[in-house]
C-alpha positions in Angstrom: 27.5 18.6 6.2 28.8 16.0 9.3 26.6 17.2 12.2 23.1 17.3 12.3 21.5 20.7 11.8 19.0 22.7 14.2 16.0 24.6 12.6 14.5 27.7 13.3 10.4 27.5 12.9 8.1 29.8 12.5 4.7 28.4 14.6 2.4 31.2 15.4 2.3 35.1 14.5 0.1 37.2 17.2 -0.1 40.5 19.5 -1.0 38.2 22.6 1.0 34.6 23.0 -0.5 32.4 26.2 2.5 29.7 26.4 3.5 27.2 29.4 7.1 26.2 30.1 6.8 22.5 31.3 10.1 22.6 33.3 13.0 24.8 34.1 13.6 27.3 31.2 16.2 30.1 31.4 16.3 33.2 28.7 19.0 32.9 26.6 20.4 30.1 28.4 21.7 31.9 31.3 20.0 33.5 34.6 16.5 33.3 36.0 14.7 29.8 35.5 11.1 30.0 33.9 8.5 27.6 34.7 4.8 27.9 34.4 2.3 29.3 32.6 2.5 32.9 30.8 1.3 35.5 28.8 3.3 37.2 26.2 2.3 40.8 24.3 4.6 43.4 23.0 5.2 47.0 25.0 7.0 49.5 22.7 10.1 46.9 21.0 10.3 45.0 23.8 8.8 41.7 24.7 6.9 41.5 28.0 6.3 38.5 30.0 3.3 38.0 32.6 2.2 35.6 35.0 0.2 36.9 37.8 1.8 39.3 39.9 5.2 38.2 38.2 6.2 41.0 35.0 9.3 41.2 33.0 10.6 42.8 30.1 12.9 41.4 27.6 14.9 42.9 24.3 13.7 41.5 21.0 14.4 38.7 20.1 13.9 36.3 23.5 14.8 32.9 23.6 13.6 30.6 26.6 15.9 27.5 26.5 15.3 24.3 28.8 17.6 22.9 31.5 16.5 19.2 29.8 16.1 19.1 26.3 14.8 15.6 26.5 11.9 16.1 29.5 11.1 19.4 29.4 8.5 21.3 26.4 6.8 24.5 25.8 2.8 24.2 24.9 1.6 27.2 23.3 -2.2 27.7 23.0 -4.5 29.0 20.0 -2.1 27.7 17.4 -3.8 27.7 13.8 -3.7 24.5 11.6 -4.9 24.4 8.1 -4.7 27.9 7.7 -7.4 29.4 4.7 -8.2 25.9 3.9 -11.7 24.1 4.7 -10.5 22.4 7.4 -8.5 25.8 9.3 -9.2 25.6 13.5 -6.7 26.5 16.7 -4.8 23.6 18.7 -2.8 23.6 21.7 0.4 22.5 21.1 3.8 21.6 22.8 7.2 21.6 21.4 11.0 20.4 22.8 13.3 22.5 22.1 13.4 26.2 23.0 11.7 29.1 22.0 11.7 32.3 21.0 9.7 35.5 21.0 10.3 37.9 18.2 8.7 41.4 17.9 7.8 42.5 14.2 5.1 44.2 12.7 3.3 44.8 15.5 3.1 41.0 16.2 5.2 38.2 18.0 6.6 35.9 16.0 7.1 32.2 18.4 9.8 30.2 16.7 10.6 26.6 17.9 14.6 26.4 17.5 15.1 22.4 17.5 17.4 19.5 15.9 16.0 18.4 12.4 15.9 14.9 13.1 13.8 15.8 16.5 11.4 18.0 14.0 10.9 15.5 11.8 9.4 12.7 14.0 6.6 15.4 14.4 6.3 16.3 11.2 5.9 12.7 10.2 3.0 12.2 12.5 1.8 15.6 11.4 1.7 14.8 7.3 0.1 11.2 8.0 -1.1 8.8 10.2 1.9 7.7 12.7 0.6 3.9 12.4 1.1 4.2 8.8 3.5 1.5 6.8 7.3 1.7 7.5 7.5 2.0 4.2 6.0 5.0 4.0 7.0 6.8 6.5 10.6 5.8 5.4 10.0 7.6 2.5 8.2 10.8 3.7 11.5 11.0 6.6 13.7 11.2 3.2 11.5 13.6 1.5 10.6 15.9 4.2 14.3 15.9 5.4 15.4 16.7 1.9 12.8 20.0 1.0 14.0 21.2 4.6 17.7 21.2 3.7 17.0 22.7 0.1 15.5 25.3 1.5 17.6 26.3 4.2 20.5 26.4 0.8 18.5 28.0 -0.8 17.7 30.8 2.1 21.5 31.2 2.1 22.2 31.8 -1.7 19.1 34.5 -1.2 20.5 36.6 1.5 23.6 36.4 0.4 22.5 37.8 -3.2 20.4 40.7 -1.3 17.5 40.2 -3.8 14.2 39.1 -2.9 13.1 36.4 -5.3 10.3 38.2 -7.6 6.7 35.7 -7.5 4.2 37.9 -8.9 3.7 40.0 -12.7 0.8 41.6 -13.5 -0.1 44.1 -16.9 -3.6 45.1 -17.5 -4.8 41.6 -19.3 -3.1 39.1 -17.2 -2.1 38.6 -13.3 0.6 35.7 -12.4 1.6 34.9 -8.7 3.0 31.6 -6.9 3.5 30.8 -3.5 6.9 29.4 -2.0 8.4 30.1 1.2 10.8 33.1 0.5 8.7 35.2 2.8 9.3 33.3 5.8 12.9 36.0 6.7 13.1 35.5 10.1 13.3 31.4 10.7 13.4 28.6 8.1 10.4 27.1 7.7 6.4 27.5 8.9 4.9 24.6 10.7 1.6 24.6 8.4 0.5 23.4 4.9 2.4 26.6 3.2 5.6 24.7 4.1 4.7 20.9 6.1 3.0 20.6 8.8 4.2 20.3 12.4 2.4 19.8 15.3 4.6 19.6 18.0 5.1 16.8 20.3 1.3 15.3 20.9 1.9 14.2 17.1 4.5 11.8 17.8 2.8 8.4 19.0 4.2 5.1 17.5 7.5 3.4 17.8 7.6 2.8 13.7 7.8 6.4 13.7 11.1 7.0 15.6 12.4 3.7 14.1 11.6 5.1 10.2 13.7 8.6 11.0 16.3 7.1 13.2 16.7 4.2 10.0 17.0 7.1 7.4 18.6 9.5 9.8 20.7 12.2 7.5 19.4 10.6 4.1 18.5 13.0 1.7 17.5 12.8 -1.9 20.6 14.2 -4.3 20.4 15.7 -8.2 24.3 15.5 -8.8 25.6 17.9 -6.4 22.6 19.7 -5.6 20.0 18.2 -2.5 16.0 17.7 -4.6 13.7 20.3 -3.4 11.8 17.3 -2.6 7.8 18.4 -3.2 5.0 16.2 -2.3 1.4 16.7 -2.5 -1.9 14.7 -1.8 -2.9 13.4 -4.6 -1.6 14.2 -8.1 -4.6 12.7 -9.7 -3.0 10.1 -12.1 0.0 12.1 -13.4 2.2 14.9 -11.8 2.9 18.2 -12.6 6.2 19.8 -13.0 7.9 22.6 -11.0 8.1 25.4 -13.2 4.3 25.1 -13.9 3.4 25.9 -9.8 6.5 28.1 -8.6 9.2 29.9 -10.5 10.0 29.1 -14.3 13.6 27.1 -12.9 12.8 23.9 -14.0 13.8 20.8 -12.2 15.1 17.6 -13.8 13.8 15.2 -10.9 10.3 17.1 -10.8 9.0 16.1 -13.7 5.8 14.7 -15.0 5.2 11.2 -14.0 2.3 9.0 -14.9 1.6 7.2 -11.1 1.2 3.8 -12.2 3.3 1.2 -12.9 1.9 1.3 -16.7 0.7 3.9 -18.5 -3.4 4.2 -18.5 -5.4 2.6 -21.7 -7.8 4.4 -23.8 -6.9 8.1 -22.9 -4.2 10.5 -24.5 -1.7 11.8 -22.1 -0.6 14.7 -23.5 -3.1 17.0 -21.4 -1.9 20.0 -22.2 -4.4 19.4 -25.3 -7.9 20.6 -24.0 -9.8 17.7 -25.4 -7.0 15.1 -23.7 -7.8 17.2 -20.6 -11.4 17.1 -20.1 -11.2 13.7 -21.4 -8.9 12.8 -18.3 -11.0 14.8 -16.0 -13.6 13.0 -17.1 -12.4 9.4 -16.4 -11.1 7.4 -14.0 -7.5 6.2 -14.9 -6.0 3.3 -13.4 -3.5 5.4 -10.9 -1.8 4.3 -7.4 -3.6 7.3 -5.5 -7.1 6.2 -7.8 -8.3 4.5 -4.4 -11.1 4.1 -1.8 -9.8 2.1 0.5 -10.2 3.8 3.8 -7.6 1.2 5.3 -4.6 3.0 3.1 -6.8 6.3 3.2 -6.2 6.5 6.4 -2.8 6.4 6.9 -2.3 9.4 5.0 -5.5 11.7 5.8 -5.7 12.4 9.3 -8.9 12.9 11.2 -9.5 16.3 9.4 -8.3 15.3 6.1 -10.9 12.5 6.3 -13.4 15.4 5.6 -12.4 14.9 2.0 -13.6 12.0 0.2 -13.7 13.1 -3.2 -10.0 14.2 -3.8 -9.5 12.1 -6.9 -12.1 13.2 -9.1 -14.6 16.3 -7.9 -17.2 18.7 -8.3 -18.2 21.9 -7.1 -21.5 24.2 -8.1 -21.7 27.9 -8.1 -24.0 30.5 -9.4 -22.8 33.6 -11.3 -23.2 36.0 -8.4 -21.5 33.7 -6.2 -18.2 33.2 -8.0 -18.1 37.0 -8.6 -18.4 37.6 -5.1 -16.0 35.3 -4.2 -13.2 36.7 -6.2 -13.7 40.1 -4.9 -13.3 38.6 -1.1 -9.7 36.9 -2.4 -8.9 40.4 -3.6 -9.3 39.9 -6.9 -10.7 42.4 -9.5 -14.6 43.4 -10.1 -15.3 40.9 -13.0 -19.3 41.5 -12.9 -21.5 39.0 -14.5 -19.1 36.4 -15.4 -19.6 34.9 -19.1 -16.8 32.6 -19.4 -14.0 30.8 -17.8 -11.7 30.0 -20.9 -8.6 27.6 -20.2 -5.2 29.1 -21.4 -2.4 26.9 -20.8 -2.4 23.7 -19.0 0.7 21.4 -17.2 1.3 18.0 -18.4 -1.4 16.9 -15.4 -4.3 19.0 -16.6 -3.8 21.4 -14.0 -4.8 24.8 -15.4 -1.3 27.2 -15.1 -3.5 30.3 -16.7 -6.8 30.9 -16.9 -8.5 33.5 -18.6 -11.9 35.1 -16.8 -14.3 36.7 -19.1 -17.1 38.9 -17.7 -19.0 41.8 -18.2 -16.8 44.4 -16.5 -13.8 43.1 -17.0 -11.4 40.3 -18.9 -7.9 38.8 -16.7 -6.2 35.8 -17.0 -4.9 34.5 -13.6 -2.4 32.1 -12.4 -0.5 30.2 -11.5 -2.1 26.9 -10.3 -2.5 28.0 -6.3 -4.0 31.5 -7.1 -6.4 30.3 -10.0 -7.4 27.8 -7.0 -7.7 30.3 -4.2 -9.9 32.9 -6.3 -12.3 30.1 -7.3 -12.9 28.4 -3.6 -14.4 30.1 -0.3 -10.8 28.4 1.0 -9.0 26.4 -2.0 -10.2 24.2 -4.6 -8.5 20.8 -4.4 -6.4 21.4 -7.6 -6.5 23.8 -10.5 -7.0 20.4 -12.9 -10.6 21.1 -13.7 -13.0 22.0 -16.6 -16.3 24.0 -16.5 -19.5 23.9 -17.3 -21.9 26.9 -17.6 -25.7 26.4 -17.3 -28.5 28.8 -17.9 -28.9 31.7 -19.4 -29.8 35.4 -17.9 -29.3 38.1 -20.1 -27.0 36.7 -22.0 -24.8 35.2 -19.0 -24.7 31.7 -17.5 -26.3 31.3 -14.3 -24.7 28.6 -12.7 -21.0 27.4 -13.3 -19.8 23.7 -12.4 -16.3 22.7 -12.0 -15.3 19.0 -12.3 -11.5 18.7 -11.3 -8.5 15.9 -10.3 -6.5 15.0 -7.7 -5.8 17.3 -4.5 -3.1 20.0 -4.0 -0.3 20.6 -7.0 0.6 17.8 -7.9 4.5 17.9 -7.6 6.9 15.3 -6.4 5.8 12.7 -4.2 2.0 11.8 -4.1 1.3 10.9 -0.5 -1.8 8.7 -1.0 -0.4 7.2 -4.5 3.0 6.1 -2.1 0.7 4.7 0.4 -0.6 2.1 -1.8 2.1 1.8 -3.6 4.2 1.0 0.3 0.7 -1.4 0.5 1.5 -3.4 -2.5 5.1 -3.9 -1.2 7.4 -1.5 -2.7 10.7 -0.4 -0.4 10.8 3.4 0.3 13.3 3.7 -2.1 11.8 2.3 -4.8 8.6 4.6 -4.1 10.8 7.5 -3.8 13.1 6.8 -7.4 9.2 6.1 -8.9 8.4 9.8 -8.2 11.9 11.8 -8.3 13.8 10.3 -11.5 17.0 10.7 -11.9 17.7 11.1 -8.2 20.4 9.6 -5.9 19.6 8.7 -2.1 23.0 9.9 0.2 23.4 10.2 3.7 24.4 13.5 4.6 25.4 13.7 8.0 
C-alpha cells in the first residue's frame, strides 16, 4: 500500500437526519452547491432533502462532497455516543470530509467518507484526553491505525468469499455469541465503542495530537506478513486476555496473555483459569501498570464521561434474585425464574469468565462469550466478565441477593489504555509500550 487510504464510516442510523453543510457542498461532486442547514428522511427508495421551502429528491446512495476539504465540515445533530453503555447520550457533531446518505431498512445510514490519517486525529481525541503524553498518543495513532487497516483486509477476504462469518451457536443447554464488526456491510467501520470512537472534528484540540499522527503517519503494527488486528481495551485488570477467548476461535500469536507489569505479581498464582487462582486474583490487588488512582494519568485516558467510573480495577455490583432475572429477560435472554446459582465454566488466562452456566428454577444455560455473559448481567454492561459471585440469603430454597466482585474494564485484549498511560508516565517510548502488549510484533510504515 503507497497512498494513504480513505474510509468509509458508519456515524448514525435514523428515519429523520437534521445535518448542516458548513460551506459549499455539491452531490456527488458535480452540480448544485449545498450549503445550510437540512433535514433528511426517506420517501419510497429515495432520499429527500428539506430546508424550508427548498425540497429535493436524490437516488440512494447520496453523497454531498465539499468544494474545500480543509475549511468546510458537515455537523449532524442527535448523534449517539456510548451506545447501551452507562454512559449512552446524543451529541452534535461535525466531520471534514463528505457525506453520504444511504437508504436501508427503513433507515438512513450517514457515512463520513474521509482520509485515515484525517480520521485518526479525531479518533485520538475521541479514545483519550488530547493533552495526554506523546507517548501515548504515539502509541494509540499505531494501534488505532493498525485495527482499521486489518479490518478493511479483512472486509475484503469476506466479500470476496461470499460467506458471512458465523458469531453465534446455540443447542438447548448452552448459548455462545461474540461481537466483532462483520455486520457493519455498507462502510468500514462505526464511530462508537463497538468499533473506536470518533467524534468528529470538536475532538481534535491540541497540537501533540496532529504532531503524534503526523510522526507515525502510515505506521502500523506487522505479524510477518499479516497487519495485527491491533485490540485495545481499558483496563485489562493486571493480565490480558487472548483473542480466541472474546471473538472467534482464530487465535492470534501477538494477542496473547500478558501480565501488565514489568514483573510478574508475588504471592498469587497466575494460572487463572483455576477457580481458586481466580477468585484469589479478583480478590487482591496485584501490582499492575493500569492498578492506579492517580487522577493526573486517569485522566488522560477517561474523558469527562468515563470519569463516571472510578472503580474499573477492582468492583462490585449487588442484585436481588428478582432483579437479575428480570434483567436477563430485558437483554433477550431466556425465562430462568428464581435463579439458584451462577456456576463458572471455563475461564481465559485473565479470569475473565468465557462460559458461564445459569442455574434456576425454570431453566439451566450456559452463556458466553465474555461480552454477552456481560450484557445479560448489567442494566447496560458490566465492566468485564472477570468476576466471582456471592449468593446471600435464603427464600425457599433460593438466594436472595447475588453480589458480583470483578477486574479490570472491557475485554481485556491487546493494548490496555490506562496500563500504557502510566507506563508512557514512567518514560517508556511508544514503541516499547506497544512491543510490551503485542509480542512478537514488528512496527512498518506502510504508506
Amino acid at each position: 500500500m503507497s497512498k494513504e487510504p480513505v474510509i468509509n464510516v458508519g456515524i448514525v442510523n435514523s428515519p429523520k437526519i437534521r445535518f448542516t453543510l458548513n460551506g459549499d457542498y455539491r452531490v456527488n461532486g458535480e452540480g448544485k452547491e449545498f450549503s445550510g442547514q437540512f433535514n433528511a428522511k426517506i420517501n419510497g427508495n429515495k432520499v429527500q432533502i428539506i430546508s424550508g421551502e427548498i425540497n429535493f429528491e436524490f437516488d440512494s446512495p447520496v453523497e454531498f462532497t465539499p468544494d474545500d476539504y480543509r475549511s468546510d465540515y458537515s455537523t449532524i445533530f442527535d448523534v449517539p455516543i456510548g451506545i447501551k453503555f452507562h454512559w449512552e447520550r446524543k451529541e452534535k457533531q461535525s466531520f471534514r470530509g463528505s457525506v453520504k446518505f444511504l437508504v436501508k431498512n427503513g433507515e438512513l445510514i450517514v457515512i463520513n467518507k474521509i482520509p485515515i490519517e484525517t480520521y485518526l486525529l479525531s479518533v485520538i481525541s475521541s479514545e483519550m484526553n488530547a493533552k495526554s503524553g506523546t507517548e501515548l498518543l504515539k502509541a494509540h495513532a499505531v494501534i488505532s491505525r493498525s485495527w482499521l487497516i486489518a479490518q478493511i483486509e479483512k472486509s475484503k477476504i469476506i466479500r470476496e468469499k461470499h460467506v458471512k462469518p458465523q458469531s453465534e451457536f446455540s443447542t438447548e443447554d448452552e448459548f455462545i455469541k461474540w461481537y466483532d464488526r462483520e455486520d457493519h456491510e455498507d462502510y468500514d467501520v462505526c464511530a462508537d465503542d463497538h468499533c473506536q470512537r470518533y467524534q468528529g472534528i470538536k475532538k481534535i484540540v491540541t497540537d501533540a495530537v496532529r504532531q503524534s499522527v503526523q510522526h507515525t503517519k502510515g505506521m502500523v503494527l506487522f505479524y510477518g506478513d499479516e497487519i495485527c488486528d491491533a485490540r485495545f481495551s481499558k483496563s485489562c485488570g493486571g493480565i490480558s486476555e487472548s483473542f480466541e477467548n472474546v471473538w472467534e476461535n482464530s487465535p492470534k500469536p501477538y494477542l496473547i496473555p500478558i501480565v501488565d507489569s514489568k514483573y510478574e505479581p508475588d504471592d498469587f498464582e497466575l494460572d487463572l483459569t483455576n477457580e481458586n487462582n481466580a477468585v484469589a486474583w479478583i480478590k487482591g490487588s496485584p501490582q499492575a501498570f493500569c492498578n492506579t488512582t492517580n487522577k493526573r494519568i486517569l485522566a488522560q485516558v477517561l474523558l469527562e464521561y468515563d470519569q463516571e467510573t472510578t472503580d474499573f480495577y477492582r468492583w462490585k455490583r449487588e442484585y436481588t434474585n428478582d432483579e437479575l432475572s428480570a434483567l436477563i429477560i430485558s437483554k433477550g435472554g431466556p425465562d430462568f425464574g428464581k435463579i439458584r446459582a451462577f456456576i463458572p465454566v471455563e475461564r481465559g488466562a485473565s479470569a475473565r469468565l468465557i462460559r458461564l452456566k445459569i442455574v434456576g428454577s425454570k431453566k439451566t444455560l450456559t452463556v458466553g462469550k465474555e461480552l454477552e455473559i456481560r450484557r445479560w448481567l448489567s442494566p447496560s454492561h458490566l465492566y468485564s466478565s472477570a468476576f466471582y459471585v456471592e449468593s446471600f440469603g435464603d427464600k425457599d430454597g433460593y438466594p436472595e441477593k447475588f453480589v458480583f466482585h470483578g477486574a479490570g474494564w472491557g475485554h481485556g485484549v491487546g493494548l490496555c489504555q490506562i496500563g500504557a498511560a502510566v507506563m508512557a508516565e514512567m518514560g517508556y517510548n511508544f514503541d516499547e509500550i506497544l512491543l510490551h502488549y503485542y509480542r512478537s510484533a514488528t512496527i512498518k510504515t506502510l504508506y
